[in-house]
N, C-alpha and C positions, 0 to 999 in steps of 0.2 A: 504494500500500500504506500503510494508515494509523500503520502504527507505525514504519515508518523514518524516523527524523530527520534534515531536510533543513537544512543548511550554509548561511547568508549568506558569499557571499566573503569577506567582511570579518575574519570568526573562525575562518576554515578550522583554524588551529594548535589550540584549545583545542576547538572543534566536532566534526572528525573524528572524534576517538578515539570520542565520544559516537554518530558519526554509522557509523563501522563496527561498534561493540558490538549497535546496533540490527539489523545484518543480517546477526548470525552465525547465528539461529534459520533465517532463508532459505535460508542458504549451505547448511547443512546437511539442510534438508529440502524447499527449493523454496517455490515459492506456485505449487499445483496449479490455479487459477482461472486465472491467468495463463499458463498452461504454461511457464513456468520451474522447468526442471531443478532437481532436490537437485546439490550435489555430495559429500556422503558416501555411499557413496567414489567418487574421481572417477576416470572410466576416460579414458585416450588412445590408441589406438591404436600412437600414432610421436610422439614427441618427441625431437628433437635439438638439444642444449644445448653452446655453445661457451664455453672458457672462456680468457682470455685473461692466462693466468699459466702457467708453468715446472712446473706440475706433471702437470695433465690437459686435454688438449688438446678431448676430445670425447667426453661421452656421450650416449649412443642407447637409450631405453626404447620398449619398443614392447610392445603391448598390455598395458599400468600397469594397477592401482590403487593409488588412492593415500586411502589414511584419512588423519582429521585434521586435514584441512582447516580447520575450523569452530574450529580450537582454538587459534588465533591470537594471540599479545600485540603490545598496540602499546605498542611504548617509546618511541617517539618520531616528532613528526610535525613533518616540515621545510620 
């Protein structure tokens, strides 16, 4: 895909941010040549999520969607 910007290891920290901003237009609408799925909005069936703290032990989504995706900030890349 010619417009996502590809990463030398070397700059990953300062590169990223550049290099996921390029494939939020993707995220959310696919590259139909490719047959790569949209994900707005994204549907799962069954997700089950554990969490490993004192307050919620485990939740269970099942048949999701979920918007928004695509609408992401990166604050920081480590």
């Amino acid at each position: 895909v010619p417009d996502l910007h590809i990463c030398p290891r070397s700059e990953l920290q300062t590169c990223l941010p550049q290099s996921l901003e390029s494939m939020r237009s993707y995220i959310a609408y696919g590259i139909p040549f490719l047959n790569v799925p949209a994900f707005e909005p994204y549907y799962t069936k069954f997700c089950n999520i554990t969490f490993e703290n004192n307050y919620i032990a485990m939740i269970t989504f099942r048949n999701t969607y979920i918007n928004g995706i695509s609408n992401y900030k990166i604050s920081e890349v480590k």
